[in-house]
NUDREN-682981 format. One line per field, with one value per residue (C-alpha): x, y, z; residue in one letter. Coordinates in Angstrom, 3 decimals. Example, Ala and Ser with C-alpha at 12.3 -4.5 7.8 and 13.67 -1.06 7.14 Angstrom:
% NUDREN-682981
px 12.300	13.670
py -4.500	-1.060
pz 7.800	7.140
res A	S
***
This chain:
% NUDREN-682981
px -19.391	-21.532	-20.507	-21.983	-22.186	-20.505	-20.543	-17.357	-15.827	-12.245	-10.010	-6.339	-4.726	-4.096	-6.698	-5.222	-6.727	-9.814	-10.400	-9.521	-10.891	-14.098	-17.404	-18.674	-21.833	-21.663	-23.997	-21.756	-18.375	-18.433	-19.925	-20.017	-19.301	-21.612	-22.233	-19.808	-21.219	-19.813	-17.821	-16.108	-14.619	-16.170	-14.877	-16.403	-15.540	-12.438	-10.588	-8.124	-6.771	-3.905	-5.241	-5.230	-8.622	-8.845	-10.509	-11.061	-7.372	-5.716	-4.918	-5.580	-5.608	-8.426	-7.967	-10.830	-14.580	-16.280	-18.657	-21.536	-19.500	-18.764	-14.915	-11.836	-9.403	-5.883	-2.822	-0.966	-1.080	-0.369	-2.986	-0.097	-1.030	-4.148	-7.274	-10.887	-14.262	-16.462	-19.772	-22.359	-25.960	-27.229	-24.814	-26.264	-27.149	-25.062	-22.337	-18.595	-15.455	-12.437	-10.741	-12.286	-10.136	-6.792	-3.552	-1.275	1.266	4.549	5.904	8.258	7.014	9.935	12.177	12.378	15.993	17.467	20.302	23.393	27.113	27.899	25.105	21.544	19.612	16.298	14.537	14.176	17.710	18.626	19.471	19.361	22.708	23.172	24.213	22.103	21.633	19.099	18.402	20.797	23.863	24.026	24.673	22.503	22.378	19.083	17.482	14.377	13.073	8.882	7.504	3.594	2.309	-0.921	-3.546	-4.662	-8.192	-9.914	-7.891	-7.514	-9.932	-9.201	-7.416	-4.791	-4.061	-0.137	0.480	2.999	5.196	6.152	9.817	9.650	6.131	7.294	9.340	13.350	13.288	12.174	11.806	14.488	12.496	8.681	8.859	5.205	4.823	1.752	-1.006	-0.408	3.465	4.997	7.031	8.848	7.436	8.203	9.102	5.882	5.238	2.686	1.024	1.324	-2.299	-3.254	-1.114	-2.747	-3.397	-4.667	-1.444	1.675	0.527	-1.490	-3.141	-2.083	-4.444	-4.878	-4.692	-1.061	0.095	-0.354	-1.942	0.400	2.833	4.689	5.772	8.465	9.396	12.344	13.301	16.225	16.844	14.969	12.698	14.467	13.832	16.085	16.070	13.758	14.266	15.942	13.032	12.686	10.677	10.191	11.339	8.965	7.540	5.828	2.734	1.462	1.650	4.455	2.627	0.930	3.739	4.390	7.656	6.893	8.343	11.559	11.325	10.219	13.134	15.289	14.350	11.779	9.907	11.468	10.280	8.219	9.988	10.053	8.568	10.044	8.856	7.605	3.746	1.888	-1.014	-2.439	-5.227	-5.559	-7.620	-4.857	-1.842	-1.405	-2.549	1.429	1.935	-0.958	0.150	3.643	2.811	0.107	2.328	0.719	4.312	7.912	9.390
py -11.298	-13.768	-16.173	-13.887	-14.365	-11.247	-9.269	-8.609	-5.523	-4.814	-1.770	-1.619	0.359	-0.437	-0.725	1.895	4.188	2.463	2.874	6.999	7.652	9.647	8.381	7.144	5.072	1.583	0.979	3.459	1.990	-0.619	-3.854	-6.709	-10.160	-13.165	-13.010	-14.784	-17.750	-18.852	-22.097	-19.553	-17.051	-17.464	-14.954	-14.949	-13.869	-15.974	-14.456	-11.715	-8.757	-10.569	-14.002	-16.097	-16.314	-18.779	-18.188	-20.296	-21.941	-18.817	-16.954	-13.813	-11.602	-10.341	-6.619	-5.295	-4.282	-0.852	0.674	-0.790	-4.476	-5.143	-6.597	-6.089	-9.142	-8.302	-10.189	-8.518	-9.525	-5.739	-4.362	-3.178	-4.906	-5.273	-5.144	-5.888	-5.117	-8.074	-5.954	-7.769	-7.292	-5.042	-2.696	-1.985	1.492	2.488	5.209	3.207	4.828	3.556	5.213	3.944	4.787	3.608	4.933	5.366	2.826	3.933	0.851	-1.361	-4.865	-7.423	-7.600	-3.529	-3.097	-0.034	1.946	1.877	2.747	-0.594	-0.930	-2.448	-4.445	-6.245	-3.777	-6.984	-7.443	-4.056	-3.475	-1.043	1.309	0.068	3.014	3.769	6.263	9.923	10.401	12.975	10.779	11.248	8.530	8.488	5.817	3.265	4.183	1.560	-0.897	-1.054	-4.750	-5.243	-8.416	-8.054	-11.308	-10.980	-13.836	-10.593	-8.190	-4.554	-2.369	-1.312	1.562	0.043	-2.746	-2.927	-0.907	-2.663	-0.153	-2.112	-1.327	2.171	3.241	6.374	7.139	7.619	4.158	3.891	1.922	0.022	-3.789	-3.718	-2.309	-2.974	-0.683	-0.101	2.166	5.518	4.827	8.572	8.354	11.668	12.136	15.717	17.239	16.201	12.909	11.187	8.369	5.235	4.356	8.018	7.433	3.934	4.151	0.327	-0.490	0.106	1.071	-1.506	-2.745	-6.397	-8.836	-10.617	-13.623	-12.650	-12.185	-15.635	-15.710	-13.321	-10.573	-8.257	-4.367	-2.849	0.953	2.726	5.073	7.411	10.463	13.034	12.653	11.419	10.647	7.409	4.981	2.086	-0.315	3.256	5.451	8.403	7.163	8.885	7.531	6.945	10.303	10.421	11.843	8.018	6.030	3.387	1.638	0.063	-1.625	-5.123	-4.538	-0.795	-2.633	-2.031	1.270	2.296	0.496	2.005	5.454	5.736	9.061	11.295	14.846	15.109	14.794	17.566	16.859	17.360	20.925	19.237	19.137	16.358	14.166	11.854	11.116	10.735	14.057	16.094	14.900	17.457	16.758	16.961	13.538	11.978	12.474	11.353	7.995	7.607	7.746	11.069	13.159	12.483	10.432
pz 23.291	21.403	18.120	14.958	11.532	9.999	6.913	5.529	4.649	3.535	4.192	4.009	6.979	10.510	13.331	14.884	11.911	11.840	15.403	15.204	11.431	10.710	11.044	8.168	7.659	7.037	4.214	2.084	3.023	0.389	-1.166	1.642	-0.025	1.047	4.710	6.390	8.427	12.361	10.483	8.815	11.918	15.361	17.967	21.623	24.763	25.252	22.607	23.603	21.581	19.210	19.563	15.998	14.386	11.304	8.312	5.362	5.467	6.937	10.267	10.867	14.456	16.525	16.911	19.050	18.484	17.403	19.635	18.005	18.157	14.713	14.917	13.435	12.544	10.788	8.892	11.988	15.309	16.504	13.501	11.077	7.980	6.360	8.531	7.521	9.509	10.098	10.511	12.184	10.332	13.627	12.003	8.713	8.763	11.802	12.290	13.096	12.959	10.600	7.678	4.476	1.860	3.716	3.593	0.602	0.094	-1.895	-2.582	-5.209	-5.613	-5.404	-8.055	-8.719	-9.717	-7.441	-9.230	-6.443	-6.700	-7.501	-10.011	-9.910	-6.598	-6.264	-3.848	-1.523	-1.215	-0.026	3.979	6.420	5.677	2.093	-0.029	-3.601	-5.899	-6.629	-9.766	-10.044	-8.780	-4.803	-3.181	0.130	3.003	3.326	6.751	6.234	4.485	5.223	4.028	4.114	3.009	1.123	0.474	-3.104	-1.631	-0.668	-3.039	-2.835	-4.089	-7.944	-6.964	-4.911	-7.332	-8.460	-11.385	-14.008	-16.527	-19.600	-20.648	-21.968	-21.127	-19.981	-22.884	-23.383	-22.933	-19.472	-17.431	-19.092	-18.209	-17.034	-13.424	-10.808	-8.244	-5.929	-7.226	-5.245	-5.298	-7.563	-10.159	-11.590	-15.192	-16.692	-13.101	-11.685	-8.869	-10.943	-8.679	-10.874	-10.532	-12.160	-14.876	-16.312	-20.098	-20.430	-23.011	-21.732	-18.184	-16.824	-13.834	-12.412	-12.445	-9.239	-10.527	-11.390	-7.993	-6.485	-2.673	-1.610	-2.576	-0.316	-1.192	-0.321	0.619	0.490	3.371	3.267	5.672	3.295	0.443	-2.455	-6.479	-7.002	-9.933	-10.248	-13.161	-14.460	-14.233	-11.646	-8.365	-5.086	-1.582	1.495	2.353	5.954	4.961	5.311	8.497	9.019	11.547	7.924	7.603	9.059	10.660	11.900	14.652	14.010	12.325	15.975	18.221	15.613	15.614	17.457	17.344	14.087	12.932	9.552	6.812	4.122	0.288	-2.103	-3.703	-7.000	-8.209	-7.328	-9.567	-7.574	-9.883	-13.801	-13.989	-11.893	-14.985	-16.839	-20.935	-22.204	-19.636	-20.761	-24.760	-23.458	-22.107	-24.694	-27.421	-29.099	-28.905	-28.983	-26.213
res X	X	X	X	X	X	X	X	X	X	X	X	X	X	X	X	X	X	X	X	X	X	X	X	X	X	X	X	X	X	X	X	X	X	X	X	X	X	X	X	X	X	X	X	X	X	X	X	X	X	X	X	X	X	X	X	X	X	X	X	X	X	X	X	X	X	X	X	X	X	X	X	X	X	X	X	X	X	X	X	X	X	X	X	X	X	X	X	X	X	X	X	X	X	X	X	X	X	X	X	X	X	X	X	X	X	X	X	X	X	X	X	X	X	X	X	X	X	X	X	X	X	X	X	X	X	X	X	X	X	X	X	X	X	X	X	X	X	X	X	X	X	X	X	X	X	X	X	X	X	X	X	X	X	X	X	X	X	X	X	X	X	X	X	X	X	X	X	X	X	X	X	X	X	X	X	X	X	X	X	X	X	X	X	X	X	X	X	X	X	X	X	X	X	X	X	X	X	X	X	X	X	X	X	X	X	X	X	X	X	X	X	X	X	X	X	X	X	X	X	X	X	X	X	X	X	X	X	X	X	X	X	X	X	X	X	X	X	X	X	X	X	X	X	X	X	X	X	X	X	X	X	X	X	X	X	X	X	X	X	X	X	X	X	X	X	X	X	X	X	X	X	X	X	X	X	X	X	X	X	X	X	X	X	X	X	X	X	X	X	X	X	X
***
């Protein structure tokens, strides 16, 4: 393998997925940014699967190549964290394989207050086997705490931007201080999982500017032994359900010496919006302000 200079392309997900996803053609994956020159990332045949690559001030991990040779570099060494396509221009027009919309993420950002028994606890501060609460009072066991790290230089897409809830967006007071979550993370409004990123009414619900979130920010997710609605800054959030991949996260690691293979978990039987059109029009005049709280 030869020194290119690459396109880049950004998905979130791990290479794993990217490797296994549909094919898709590359000219309708997404918007390249300048071409990328060799000063910037050289990779040749001396670099091995996990070896660090740099890139403009930061290190990142070679992750293999895609049939045609475009390559894959990731902010894990093992290809659980973010992972972006370096498409050589040979490419343009070609069929690879890679999931292009990523998986869903249904994570607090740090500083979410968790309702426990012995009251409220930055999400990043909670342990394996700590006790908190459901929104109906249970107390249930921690079983995981998923971290992914996530570089705001070549931010997420729109969609997966952090959502931020101003104090009482969601009315009844709630959340009781302004609580960010990731985009696709649910939040129980009216007995239906709402994804926070569907439910964005540019006042009180509000995407995060990158520019807010420094180089760097990390999520968190909250794993218990079944799908549960707990308490996030007081408001009614969902749990870690299954139906995404762990392996996005950066210590799947230890999820897997843990536990290692589990069954599927079970959802929880409420309705689910996952986009703005699929929340139903009593939400949307909720959060909106156009009925009673």
């Amino acid at each position: 393998m030869a020194s290119y200079s690459f396109a880049f392309i950004h998905f979130i997900g791990s290479s794993t997925n990217l490797l296994e996803g549909p094919a898709y053609n590359i000219t309708g994956a997404s918007t390249p940014t300048t071409p990328l020159t060799e000063a910037d990332v050289t990779i040749d045949g001396s670099t091995a699967v996990g070896d660090a690559v740099e890139y403009s001030g930061s290190t990142f991990y070679y992750r293999g190549t895609t049939d045609q040779g475009g390559v894959m570099i990731s902010t894990s060494p093992t290809g659980a964290g973010q992972t972006w396509l370096l498409a050589d221009s040979n490419l343009s027009g070609q069929n690879v394989f890679f999931e292009a919309t990523g998986p869903y993420l249904y994570c607090f950002l740090a500083g979410s207050q968790i309702a426990t028994p012995a009251g409220e606890v930055a999400v990043e501060a909670l342990r394996i086997g700590d006790t908190i609460l459901t929104a109906c009072g249970r107390e249930v066991p921690v079983k995981w705490i998923g971290r992914q790290a996530v570089a705001t230089r070549f931010g997420p897409a729109e969609r997966l931007m952090p959502i931020r809830f101003a104090a009482g967006a969601l009315g009844d007071g709630l959340p009781h201080t302004d609580l960010t979550v990731t985009a696709d993370h649910g939040m129980l409004v009216d007995w239906v999982i709402c994804h926070a990123g569907a439910l964005v009414n540019g006042a009180t619900i509000t995407r995060v500017p990158l520019a807010d979130m420094g180089e760097t920010y990390t999520v968190y997710h909250i794993e218990t032994e079944e799908h549960e609605i707990i308490l996030a800054n007081g408001a009614p959030a969902e749990t870690f359900i299954d139906n995404v991949s762990r392996r996005s996260f950066d210590n799947y690691a230890e999820f897997e010496a843990l536990y290692g293979d589990v069954p599927e978990m079970e959802e929880l039987p409420y309705p689910r919006a996952m986009s703005a059109r699929q929340v139903p029009e009593w939400i949307r005049d909720r959060i909106s302000g156009r009925c009673a709280a």
